[in-house]
C-alpha positions as a Markdown table, in Angstrom:
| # | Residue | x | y | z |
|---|---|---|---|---|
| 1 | Unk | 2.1 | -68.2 | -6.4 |
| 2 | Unk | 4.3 | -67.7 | -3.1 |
| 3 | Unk | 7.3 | -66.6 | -5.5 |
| 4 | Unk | 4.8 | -64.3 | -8.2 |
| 5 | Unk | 4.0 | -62.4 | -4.7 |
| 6 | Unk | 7.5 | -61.9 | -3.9 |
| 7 | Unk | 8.6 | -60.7 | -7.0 |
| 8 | Unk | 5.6 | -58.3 | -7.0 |
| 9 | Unk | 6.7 | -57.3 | -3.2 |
| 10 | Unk | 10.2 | -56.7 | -4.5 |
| 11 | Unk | 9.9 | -54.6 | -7.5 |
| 12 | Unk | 7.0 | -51.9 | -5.4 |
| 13 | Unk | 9.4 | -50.0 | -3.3 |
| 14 | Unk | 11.3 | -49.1 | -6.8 |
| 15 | Unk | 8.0 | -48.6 | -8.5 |
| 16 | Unk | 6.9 | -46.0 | -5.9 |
| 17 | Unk | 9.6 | -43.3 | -5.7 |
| 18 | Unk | 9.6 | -43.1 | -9.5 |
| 19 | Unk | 6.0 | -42.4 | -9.9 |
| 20 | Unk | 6.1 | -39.9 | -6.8 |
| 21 | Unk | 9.3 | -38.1 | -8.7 |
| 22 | Unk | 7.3 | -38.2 | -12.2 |
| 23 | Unk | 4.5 | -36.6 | -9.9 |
| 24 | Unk | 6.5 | -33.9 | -8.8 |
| 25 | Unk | 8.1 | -33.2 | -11.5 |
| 26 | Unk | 4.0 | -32.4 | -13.3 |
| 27 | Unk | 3.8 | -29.7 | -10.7 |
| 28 | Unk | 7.2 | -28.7 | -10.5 |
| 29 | Unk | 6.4 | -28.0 | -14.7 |
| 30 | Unk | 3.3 | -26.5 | -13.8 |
| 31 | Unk | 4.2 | -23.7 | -11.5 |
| 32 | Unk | 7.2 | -22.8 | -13.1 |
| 33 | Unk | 8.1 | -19.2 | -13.4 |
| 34 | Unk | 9.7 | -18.2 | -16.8 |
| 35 | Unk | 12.9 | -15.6 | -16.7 |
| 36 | Unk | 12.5 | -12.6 | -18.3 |
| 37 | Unk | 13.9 | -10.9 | -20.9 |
| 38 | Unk | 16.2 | -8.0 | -20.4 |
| 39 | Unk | 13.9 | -4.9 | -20.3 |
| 40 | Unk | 14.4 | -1.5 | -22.2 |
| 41 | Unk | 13.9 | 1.3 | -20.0 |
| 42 | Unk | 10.9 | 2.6 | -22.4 |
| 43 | Unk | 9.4 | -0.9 | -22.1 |
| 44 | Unk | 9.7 | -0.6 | -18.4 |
| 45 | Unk | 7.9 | 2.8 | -18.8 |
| 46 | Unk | 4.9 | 1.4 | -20.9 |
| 47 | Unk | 4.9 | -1.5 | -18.1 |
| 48 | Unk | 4.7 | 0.5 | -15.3 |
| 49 | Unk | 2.2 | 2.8 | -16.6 |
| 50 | Unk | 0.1 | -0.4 | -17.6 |
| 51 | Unk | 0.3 | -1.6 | -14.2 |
| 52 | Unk | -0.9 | 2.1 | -13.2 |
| 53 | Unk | -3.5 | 1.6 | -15.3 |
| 54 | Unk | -4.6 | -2.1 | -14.0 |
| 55 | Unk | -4.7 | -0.5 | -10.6 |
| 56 | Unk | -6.9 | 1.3 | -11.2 |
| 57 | Unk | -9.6 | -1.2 | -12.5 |
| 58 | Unk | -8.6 | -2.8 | -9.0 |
| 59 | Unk | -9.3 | -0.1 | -7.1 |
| 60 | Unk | -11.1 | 2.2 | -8.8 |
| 61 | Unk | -12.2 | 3.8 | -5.0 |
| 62 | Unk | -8.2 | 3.9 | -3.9 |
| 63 | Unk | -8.3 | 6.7 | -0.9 |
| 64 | Unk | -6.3 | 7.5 | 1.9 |
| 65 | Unk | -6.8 | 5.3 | 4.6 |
| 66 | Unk | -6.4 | 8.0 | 7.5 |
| 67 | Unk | -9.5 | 9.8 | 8.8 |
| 68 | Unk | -9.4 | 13.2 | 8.4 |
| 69 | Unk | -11.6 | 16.4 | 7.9 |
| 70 | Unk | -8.7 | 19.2 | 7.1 |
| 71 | Unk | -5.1 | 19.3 | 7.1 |
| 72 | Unk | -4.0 | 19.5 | 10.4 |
| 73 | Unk | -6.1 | 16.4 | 11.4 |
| 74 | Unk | -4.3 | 14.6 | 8.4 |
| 75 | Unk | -0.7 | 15.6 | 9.4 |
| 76 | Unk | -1.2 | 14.5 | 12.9 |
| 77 | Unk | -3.0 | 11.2 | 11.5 |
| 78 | Unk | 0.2 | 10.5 | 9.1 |
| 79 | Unk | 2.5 | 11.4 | 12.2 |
| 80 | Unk | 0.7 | 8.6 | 14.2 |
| 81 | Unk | 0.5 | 6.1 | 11.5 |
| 82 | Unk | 4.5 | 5.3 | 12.2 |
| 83 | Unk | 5.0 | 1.6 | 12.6 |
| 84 | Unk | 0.8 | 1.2 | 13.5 |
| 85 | Unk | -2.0 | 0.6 | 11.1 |
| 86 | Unk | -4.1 | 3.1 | 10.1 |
| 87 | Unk | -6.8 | 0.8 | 11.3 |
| 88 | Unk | -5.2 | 1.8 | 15.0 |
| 89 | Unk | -5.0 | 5.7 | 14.6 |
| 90 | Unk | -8.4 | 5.9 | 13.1 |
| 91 | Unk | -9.5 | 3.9 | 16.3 |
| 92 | Unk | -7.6 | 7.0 | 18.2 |
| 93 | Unk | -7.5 | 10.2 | 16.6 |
| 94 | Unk | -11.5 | 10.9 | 17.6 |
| 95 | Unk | -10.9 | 11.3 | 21.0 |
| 96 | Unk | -7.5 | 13.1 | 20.1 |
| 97 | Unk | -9.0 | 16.0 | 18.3 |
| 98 | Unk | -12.0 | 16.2 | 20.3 |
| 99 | Unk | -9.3 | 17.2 | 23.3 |
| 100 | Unk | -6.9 | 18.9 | 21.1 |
| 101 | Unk | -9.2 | 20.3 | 18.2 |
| 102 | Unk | -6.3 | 22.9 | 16.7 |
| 103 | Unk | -2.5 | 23.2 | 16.9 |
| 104 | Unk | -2.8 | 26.0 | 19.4 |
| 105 | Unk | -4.9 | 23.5 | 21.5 |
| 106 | Unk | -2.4 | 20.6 | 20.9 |
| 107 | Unk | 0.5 | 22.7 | 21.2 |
| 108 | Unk | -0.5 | 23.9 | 25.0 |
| 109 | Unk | -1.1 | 20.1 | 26.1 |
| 110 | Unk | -0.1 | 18.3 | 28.8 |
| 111 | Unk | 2.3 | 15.9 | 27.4 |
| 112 | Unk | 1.3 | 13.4 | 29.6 |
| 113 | Unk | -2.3 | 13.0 | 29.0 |
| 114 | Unk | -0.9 | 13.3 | 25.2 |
| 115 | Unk | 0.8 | 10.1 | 25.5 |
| 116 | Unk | -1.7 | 8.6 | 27.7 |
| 117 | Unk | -4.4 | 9.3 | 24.2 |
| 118 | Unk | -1.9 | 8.3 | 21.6 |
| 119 | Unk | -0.6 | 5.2 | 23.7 |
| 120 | Unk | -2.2 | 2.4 | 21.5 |
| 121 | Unk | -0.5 | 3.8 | 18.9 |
| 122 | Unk | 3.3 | 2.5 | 19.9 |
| 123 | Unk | 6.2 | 5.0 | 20.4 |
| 124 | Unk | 3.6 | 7.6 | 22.2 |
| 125 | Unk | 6.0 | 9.1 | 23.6 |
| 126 | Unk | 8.1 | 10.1 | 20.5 |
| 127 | Unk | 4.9 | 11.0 | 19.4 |
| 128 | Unk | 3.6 | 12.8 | 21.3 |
| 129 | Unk | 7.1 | 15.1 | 21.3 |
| 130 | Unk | 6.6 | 15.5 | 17.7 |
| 131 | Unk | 3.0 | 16.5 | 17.7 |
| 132 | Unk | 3.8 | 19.1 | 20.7 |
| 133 | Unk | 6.9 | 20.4 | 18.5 |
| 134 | Unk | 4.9 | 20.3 | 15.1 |
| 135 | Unk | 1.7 | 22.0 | 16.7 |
| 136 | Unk | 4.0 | 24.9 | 18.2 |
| 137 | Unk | 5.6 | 25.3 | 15.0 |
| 138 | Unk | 2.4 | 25.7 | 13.2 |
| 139 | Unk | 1.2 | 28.3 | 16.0 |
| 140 | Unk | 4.4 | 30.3 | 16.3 |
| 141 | Unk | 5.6 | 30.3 | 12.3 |
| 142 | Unk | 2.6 | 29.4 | 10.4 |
| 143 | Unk | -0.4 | 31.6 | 11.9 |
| 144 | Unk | -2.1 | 28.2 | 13.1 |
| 145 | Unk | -2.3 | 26.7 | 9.7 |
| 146 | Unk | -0.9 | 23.9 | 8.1 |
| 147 | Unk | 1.3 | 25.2 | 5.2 |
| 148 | Unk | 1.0 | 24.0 | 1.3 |
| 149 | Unk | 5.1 | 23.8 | 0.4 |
| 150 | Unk | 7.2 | 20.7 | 0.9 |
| 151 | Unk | 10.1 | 22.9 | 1.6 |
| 152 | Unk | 7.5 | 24.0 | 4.7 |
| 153 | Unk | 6.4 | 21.0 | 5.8 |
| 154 | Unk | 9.8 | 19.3 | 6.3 |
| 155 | Unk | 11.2 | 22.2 | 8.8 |
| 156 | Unk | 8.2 | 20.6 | 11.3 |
| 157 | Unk | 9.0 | 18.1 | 14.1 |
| 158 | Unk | 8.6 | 14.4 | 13.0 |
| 159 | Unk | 7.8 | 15.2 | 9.5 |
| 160 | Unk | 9.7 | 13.9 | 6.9 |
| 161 | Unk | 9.1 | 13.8 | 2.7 |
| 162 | Unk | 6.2 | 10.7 | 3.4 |
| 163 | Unk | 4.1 | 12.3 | 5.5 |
| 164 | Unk | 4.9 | 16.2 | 3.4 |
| 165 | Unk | 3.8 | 14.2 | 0.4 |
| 166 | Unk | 0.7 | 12.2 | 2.1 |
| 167 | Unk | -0.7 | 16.1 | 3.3 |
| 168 | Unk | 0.0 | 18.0 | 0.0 |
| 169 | Unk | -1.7 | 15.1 | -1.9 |
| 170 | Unk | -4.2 | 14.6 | -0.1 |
| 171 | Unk | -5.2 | 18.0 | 1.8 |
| 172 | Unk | -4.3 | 20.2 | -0.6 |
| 173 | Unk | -3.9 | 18.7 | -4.2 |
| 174 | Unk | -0.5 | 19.0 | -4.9 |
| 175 | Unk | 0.7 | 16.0 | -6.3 |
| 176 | Unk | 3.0 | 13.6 | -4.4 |
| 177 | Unk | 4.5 | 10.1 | -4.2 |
| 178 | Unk | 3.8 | 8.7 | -0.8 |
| 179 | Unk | 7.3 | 6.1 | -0.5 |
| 180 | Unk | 6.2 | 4.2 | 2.6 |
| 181 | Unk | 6.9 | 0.7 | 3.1 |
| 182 | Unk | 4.4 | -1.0 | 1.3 |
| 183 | Unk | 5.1 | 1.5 | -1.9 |
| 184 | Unk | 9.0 | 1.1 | -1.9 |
| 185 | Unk | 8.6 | -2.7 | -1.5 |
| 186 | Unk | 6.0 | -2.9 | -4.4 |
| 187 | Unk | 8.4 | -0.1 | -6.4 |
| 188 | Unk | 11.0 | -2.7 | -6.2 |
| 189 | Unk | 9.2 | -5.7 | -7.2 |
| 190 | Unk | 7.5 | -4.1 | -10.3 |
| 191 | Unk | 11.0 | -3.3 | -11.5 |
| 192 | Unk | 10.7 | 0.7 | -11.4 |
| 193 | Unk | 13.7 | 0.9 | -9.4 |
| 194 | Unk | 16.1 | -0.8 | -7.2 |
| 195 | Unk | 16.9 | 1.8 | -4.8 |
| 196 | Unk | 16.3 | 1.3 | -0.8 |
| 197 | Unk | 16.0 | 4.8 | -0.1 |
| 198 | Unk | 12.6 | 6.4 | 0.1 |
| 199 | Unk | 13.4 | 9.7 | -1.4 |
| 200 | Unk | 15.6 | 8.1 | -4.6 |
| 201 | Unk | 12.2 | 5.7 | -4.8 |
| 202 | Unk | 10.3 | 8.5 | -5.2 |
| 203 | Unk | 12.6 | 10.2 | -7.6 |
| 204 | Unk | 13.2 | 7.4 | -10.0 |
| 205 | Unk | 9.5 | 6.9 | -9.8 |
| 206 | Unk | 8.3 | 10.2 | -10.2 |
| 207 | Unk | 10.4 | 10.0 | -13.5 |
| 208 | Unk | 7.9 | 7.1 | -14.9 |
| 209 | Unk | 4.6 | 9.1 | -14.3 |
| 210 | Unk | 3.3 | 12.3 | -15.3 |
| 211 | Unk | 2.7 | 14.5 | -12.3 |
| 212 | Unk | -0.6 | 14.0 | -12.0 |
| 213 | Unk | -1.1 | 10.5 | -11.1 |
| 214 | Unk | 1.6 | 10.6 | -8.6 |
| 215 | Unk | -1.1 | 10.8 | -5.5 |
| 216 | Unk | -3.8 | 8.5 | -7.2 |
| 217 | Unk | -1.1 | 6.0 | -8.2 |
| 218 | Unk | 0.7 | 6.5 | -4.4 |
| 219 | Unk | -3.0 | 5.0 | -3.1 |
| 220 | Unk | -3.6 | 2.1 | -5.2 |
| 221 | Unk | 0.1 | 0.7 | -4.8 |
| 222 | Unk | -0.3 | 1.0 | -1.2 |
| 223 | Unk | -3.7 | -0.8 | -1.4 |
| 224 | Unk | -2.3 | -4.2 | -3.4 |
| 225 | Unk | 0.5 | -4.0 | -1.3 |
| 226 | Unk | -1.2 | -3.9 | 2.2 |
| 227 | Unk | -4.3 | -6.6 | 0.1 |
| 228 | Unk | -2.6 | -8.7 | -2.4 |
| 229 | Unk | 1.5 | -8.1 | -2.4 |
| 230 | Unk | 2.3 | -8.6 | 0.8 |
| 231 | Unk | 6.0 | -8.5 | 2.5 |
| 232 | Unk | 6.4 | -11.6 | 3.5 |
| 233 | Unk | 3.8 | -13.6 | 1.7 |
| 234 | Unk | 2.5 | -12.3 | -1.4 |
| 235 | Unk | -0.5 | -13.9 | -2.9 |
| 236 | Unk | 1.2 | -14.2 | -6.6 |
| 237 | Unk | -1.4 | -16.9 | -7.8 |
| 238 | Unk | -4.1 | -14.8 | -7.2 |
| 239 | Unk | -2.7 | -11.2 | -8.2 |
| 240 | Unk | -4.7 | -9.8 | -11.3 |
| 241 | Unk | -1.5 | -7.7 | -12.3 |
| 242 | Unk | 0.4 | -11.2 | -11.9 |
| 243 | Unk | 1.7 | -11.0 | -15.6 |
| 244 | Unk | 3.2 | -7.4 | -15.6 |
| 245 | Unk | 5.3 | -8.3 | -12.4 |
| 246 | Unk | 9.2 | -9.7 | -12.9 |
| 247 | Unk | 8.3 | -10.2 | -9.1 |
| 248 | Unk | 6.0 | -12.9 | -10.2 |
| 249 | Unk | 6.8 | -16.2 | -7.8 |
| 250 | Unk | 8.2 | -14.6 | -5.4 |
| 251 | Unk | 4.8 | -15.7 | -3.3 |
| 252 | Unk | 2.3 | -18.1 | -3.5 |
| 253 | Unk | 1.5 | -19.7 | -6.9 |
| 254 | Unk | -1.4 | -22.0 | -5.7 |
| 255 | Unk | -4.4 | -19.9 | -6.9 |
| 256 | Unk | -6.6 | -21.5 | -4.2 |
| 257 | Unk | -3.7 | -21.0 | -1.3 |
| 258 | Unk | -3.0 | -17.8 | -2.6 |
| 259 | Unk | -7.1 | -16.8 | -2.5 |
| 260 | Unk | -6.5 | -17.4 | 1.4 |
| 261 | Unk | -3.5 | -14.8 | 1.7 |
| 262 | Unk | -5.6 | -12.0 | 0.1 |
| 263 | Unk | -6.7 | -9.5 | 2.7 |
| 264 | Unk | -9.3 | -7.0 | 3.6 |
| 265 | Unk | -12.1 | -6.6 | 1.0 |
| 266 | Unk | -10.6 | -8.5 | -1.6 |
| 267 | Unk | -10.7 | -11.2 | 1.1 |
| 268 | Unk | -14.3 | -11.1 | 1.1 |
| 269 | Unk | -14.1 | -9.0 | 4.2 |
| 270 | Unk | -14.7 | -5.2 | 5.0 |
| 271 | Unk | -11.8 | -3.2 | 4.2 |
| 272 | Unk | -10.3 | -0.9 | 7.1 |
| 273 | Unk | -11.9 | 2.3 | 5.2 |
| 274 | Unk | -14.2 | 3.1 | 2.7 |
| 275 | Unk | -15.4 | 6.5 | 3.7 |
| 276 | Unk | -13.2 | 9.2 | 2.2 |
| 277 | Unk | -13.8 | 12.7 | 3.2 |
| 278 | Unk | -16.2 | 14.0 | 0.4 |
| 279 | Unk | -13.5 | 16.8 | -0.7 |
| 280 | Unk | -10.6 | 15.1 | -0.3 |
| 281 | Unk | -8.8 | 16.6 | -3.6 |
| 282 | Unk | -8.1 | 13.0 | -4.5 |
| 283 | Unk | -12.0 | 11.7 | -4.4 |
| 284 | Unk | -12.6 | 13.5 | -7.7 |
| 285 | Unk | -9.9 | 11.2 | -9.9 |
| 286 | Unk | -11.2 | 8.1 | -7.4 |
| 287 | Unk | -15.1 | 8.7 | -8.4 |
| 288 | Unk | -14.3 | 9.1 | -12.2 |
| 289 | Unk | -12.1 | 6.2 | -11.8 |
| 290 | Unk | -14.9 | 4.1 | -10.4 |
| 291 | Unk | -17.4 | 5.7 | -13.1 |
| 292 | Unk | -15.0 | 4.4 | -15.7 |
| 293 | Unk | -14.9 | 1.0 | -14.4 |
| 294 | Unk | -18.7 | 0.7 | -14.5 |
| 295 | Unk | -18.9 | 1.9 | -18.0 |
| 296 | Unk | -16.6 | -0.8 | -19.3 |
| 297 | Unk | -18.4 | -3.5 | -17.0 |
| 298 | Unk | -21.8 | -2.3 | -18.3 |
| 299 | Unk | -20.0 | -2.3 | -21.9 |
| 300 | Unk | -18.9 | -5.7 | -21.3 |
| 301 | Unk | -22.1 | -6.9 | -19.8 |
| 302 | Unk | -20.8 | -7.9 | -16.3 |
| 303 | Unk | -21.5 | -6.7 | -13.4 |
| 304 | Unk | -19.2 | -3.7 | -11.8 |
């Protein structure tokens, strides 16, 4: 008996790492990613706009996430929203434009009690030198208004191709790619380009989709990329777009870890905005969007 109990002793510690490596190897098999074949640029092209097109299903209400109610209020906004949350200048630009209401008003302000308003959203006093400088501009070369060209919008203090693009889109219809972090990252990832630089981003993308998505599709990339594909961590295993991506493991393959990662409403918690300004020009494509997506829902007989 004393030597059956030995034996059985002595043959365990083998037993174990062999079952554990079998184990590992299940899950290891499991969560594999597959390579990908090479890619044709006109299957890229059908890709990419079949992502587009799952985007919107996603987020079928994509809008900007800056409160604004015309386009000077919107240019200011995007000039805050450097290296904040739009969350945080939301929070701060009521206050902002109850003080400074026009660019006249803003232009003429103590730069000071600027800073001391914009402060909680980081670099205030940059800021608040480009708002100053933009706001004069407007008053001394533009009448007061916020002008409609790119070529305009660039000559301003502190604005750059972004924040042109995020105005003309948005305030006045003219179609734009927004290339800010989240959109260049998620750009890259998707496999529409592998350039770093915003503006080549936005010119090889540009190339993929007609003209008129460009500021609908600039709103739902940024949404899965500040929800679902995020920098450090994206929530792969729980990413409906999960088999159009060559991206695809880069994150979290765990479906129920991944569910964890996700972030504002697809978290099961309020997003940072859902109250577009009724005539933003890009509510229109957002409200048929969202129509669309209930039709097929009520075709399907599920719920929207």
């Amino acid at each position: 008996m004393a030597e059956s109990k030995a034996r059985k002793t002595a043959t365990k510690p083998a037993a174990e790492p062999a079952a554990k490596t079998a184990a590992k190897k299940t899950v290891a098999e499991k969560t594999a990613v597959r390579p990908r074949k090479p890619e044709s640029h006109l299957a890229m092209v059908r890709r990419a706009r079949r992502i587009n097109r799952e985007l919107a299903e996603l987020y079928p209400y994509a809008h900007p996430e800056l409160d604004f109610e015309n386009p000077f209020q919107l240019l200011v906004a995007t000039v805050l929203s450097a290296q904040t949350t739009d969350l945080r200048v939301n929070q701060t630009t009521p206050a902002l434009f109850a003080k400074y209401p026009t660019p006249e008003d803003m232009a003429a302000a103590n730069p000071e009690e600027l800073e001391e308003i914009i402060r909680p959203t980081g670099f205030f006093r940059n800021k608040a030198k480009s708002l100053i400088g933009l706001s004069t501009a407007l008053r001394d070369e533009f009448g007061g208004e916020v002008p409609g060209r790119l070529a305009d919008l660039v000559t301003l203090p502190g604005v750059g191709r972004k924040t042109a693009n995020v105005v003309l889109g948005n305030a006045f219809g003219v179609p734009g790619i927004t290339v800010d972090t989240h959109f260049g990252r998620l750009a890259r990832r998707f496999g529409w380009t592998t350039e770093d630089d915003p503006v080549k981003v936005e010119l090889a993308v540009a190339e993929i989709f007609p003209k008129s998505e460009w500021t609908m599709l600039s709103h739902r990339v940024v949404f899965h990329g500040r929800r679902i594909c995020h920098s450090q961590k994206p929530a792969c295993g729980a990413c409906p777009i999960a088999p159009l991506c060559p991206a695809y493991g880069e994150g979290e393959l765990d479906p129920e870890k991944a569910r964890k990662l996700l972030k504002y409403e697809m978290g099961g918690q309020p997003g940072q905005r859902l109250r577009p300004p009724s005539d933003f020009p890009g509510e229109a494509a957002a409200r048929a969007d969202a129509t669309a997506h209930q039709g097929r829902a009520a075709d399907q007989g599920v719920e929207a």
